[in-house]
N, C-alpha and C positions, 0 to 999 in steps of 0.2 A: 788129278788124284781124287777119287769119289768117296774115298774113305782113308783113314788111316789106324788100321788094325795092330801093326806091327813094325818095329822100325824094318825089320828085313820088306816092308814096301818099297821100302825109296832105297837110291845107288847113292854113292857119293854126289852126282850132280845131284838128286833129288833132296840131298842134305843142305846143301853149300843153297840151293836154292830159296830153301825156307828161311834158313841162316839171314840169306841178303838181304830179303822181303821183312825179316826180325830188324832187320840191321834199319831199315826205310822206314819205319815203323817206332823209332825212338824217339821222334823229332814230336813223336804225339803226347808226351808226355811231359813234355816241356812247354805245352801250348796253355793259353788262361782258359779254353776252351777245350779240354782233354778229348776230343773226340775227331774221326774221318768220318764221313757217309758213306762209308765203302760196304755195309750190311746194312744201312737202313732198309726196315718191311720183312728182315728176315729174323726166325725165331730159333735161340737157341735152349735145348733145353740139357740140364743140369742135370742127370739120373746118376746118385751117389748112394750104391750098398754101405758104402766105408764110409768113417769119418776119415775128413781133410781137412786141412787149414790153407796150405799152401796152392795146392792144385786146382782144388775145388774155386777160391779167391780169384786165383788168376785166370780163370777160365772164366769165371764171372764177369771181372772186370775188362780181361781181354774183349767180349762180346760186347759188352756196353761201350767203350774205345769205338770198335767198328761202326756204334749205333744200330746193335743187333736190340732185339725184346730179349729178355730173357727168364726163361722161367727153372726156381730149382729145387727137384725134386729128393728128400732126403728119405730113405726106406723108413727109418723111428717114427713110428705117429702115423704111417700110412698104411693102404691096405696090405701090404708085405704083411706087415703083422698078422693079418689074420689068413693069411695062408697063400695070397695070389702069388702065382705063377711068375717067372722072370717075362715069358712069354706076353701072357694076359697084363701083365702092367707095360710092356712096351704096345700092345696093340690097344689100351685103354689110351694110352699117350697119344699115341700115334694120330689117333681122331683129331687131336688140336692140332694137327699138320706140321709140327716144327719141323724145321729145314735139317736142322742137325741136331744128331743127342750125342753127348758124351757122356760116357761112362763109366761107372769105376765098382766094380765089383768082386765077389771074393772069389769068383768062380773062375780057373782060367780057361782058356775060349769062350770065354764068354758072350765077348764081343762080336765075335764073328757070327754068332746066330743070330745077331740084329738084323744084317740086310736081309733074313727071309720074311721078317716080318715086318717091316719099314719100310719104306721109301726115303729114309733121312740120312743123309751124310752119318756115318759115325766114326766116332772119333775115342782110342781106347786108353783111357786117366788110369788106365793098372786095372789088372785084371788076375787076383790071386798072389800067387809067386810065380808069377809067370811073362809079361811083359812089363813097359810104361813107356814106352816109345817118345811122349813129348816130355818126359826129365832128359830123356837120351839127347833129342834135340839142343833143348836150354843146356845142359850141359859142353856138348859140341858147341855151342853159341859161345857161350862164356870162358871156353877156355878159347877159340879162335880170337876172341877179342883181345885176348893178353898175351897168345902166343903169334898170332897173324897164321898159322898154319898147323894142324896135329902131325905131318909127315916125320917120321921118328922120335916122334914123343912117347917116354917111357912111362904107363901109367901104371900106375900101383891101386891094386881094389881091393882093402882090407875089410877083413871082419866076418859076417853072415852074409854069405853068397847063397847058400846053400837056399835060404829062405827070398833071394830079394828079386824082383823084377826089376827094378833099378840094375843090378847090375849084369841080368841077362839082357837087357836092351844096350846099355852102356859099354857091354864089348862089343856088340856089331857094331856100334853106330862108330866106337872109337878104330875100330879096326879100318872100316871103311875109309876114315879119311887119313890114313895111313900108320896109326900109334900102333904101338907093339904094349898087349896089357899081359900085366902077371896079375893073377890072383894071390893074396894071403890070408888066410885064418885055420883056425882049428880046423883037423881031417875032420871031424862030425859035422864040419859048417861046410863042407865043401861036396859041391853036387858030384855024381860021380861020374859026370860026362863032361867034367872040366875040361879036362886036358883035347878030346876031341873037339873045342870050340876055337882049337890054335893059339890060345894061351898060355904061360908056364905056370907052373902051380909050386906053390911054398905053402910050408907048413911053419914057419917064425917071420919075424920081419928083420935078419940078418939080411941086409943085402937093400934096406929100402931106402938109402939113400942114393943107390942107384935111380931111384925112379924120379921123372920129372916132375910129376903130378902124384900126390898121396889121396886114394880117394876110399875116407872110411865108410864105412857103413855099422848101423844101429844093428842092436841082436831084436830080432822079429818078434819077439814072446808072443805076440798073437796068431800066429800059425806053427807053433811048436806045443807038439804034443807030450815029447817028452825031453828030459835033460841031456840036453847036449854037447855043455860044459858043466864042470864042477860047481864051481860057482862067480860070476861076475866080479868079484875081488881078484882069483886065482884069473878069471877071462883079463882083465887089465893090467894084469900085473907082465901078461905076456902078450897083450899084441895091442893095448892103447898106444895111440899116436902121441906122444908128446913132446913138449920141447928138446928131450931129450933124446930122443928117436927122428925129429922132422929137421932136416936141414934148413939154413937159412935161404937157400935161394930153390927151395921146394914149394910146390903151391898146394894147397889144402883144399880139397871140395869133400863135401858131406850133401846127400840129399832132403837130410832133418826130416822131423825136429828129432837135434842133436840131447841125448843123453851124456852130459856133460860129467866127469869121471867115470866112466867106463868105453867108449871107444876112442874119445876123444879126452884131453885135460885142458880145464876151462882156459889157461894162456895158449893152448893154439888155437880155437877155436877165438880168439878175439885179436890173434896174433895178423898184422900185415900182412904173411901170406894168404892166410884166407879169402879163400872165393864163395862162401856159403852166404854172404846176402847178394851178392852178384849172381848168385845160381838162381834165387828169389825173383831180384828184380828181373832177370832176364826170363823169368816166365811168362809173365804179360807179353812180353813182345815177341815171343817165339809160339803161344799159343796162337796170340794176334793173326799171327803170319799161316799158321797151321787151319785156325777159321777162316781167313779169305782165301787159300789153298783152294780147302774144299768144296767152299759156297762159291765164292766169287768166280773159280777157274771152272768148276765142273760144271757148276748148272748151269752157265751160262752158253756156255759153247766158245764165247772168246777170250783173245789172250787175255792174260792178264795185265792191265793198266798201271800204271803209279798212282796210287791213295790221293787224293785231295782233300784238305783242308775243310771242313764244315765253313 
């Protein structure tokens, strides 16, 4: 794999695979010595249009685990500002040879017009409302961990579809390894090519204890131009998750940072079902696996090995 643009790259093997390689990859974080040599010499660089907390960290910290350099580049304070090009800041980049850029930007395709001007692995941290392929992954990671398998698992993707990359990657990825998803939120939050993505589509969350997995999502306010619910009191009052809507033996993901009374009520979101710092921690270890993917297997020409120990 030379790049990872899109979860529609990888099949279900190409899932389960990063998965294992995540899964091989946990024993490092339990070490006094947190690190493998398994990217020593190579340089990863950090290119963030957005702020991140989550992705941006673990993408960091994934690289330095590897014993990758890493350098991170954030658009505020830099030449972006005065006008440069997407283009001309990756070919300014480029010069320092990093091996891989990851990227996170508001543009979508964005990412794909890297390898005309790179030679670097790339790797795409969200790009618009349009993809995020490695939450897709961590996601699939952490729910195989607690279910052993997605094959008939019913998930439920509440909230701003309409706006989220999260959840346009999150139906392939979950579909591939066999879950059957519904979408719910307001018609205004809901793209209009839903239903052609093999989904069911609701408009309440009657019916969402049927599902095995409740997986909310935040309202995007930064990519809405205009009002597309009434207002946030009237939005929670009819599709927040809470104790009284989430079953006891339903599991909860959010891909944060959770806005706490409005898609979620602060007792689920601290409740035992919750998988939202499992979604967290499992980012390290499923980027981990996503940077030696595409350094370790592609440029080298051989298989890939098992990680050793520093």
């Amino acid at each position: 794999m030379k790049h990872l643009l899109s979860i529609g790259d990888l099949d279900r093997a190409g899932i389960e695979r990063i998965c294992d390689r995540a899964a091989a990859f946990e024993s490092v974080g339990g070490q006094d010595i947190k690190k493998v040599p398994a990217l020593r010499g190579r340089t990863v660089l950090n290119l963030f249009y957005e702020s991140s907390t989550r992705t941006r960290s673990s993408f960091e910290l994934a690289a330095k685990r590897l014993s990758a350099d890493v350098v991170n580049f954030v658009a505020s304070g830099s030449s972006v500002e005065k006008g440069e090009s997407l283009k001309d800041t990756v070919l300014t980049l480029s010069a320092h040879r990093p091996d891989v850029i990851v990227i996170r930007c508001p543009w979508a395709g964005g990412p794909e017009l890297l390898p005309r001007w790179t030679d670097a692995a790339i790797i795409n941290a969200g790009d618009g409302k349009h993809e995020h392929p490695t939450q897709a992954l961590l996601d699939v990671y952490t729910l195989r961990r607690r279910l052993g398998n997605l094959d008939g698992v019913k998930i439920w993707i509440v909230g701003d579809v309409l706006h989220s990359r999260v959840a346009r990657s999150g139906i392939v990825a979950f579909q591939q390894m066999g879950a059957s998803v519904t979408l719910a939120g307001p018609p205004t939050l809901m793209p209009r090519e839903a239903e052609s993505l093999g989904v069911e589509v609701r408009t309440t969350l009657d019916g969402l204890r049927e599902a095995d997995v409740v997986y909310a999502l935040r309202m995007q306010h930064e990519r809405m131009d205009d009002a597309f619910v009434p207002s946030l009191r009237e939005y929670a009052s009819v599709y927040q998750v809470n104790a009284r809507r989430l079953g006891a033996r339903q599991l909860l993901m959010h891909p944060g940072p959770v806005n706490r009374g409005v898609e979620l009520s602060g007792d689920v979101v601290d409740s035992p079902q919750s998988l939202i710092l499992e979604q967290v921690a499992a980012g390290v270890v499923v980027r981990m696996a996503v940077l030696y993917e595409v350094l370790a297997a592609s440029r080298s020409g051989d298989p890939i090995t098992e990680p050793q120990p520093a």
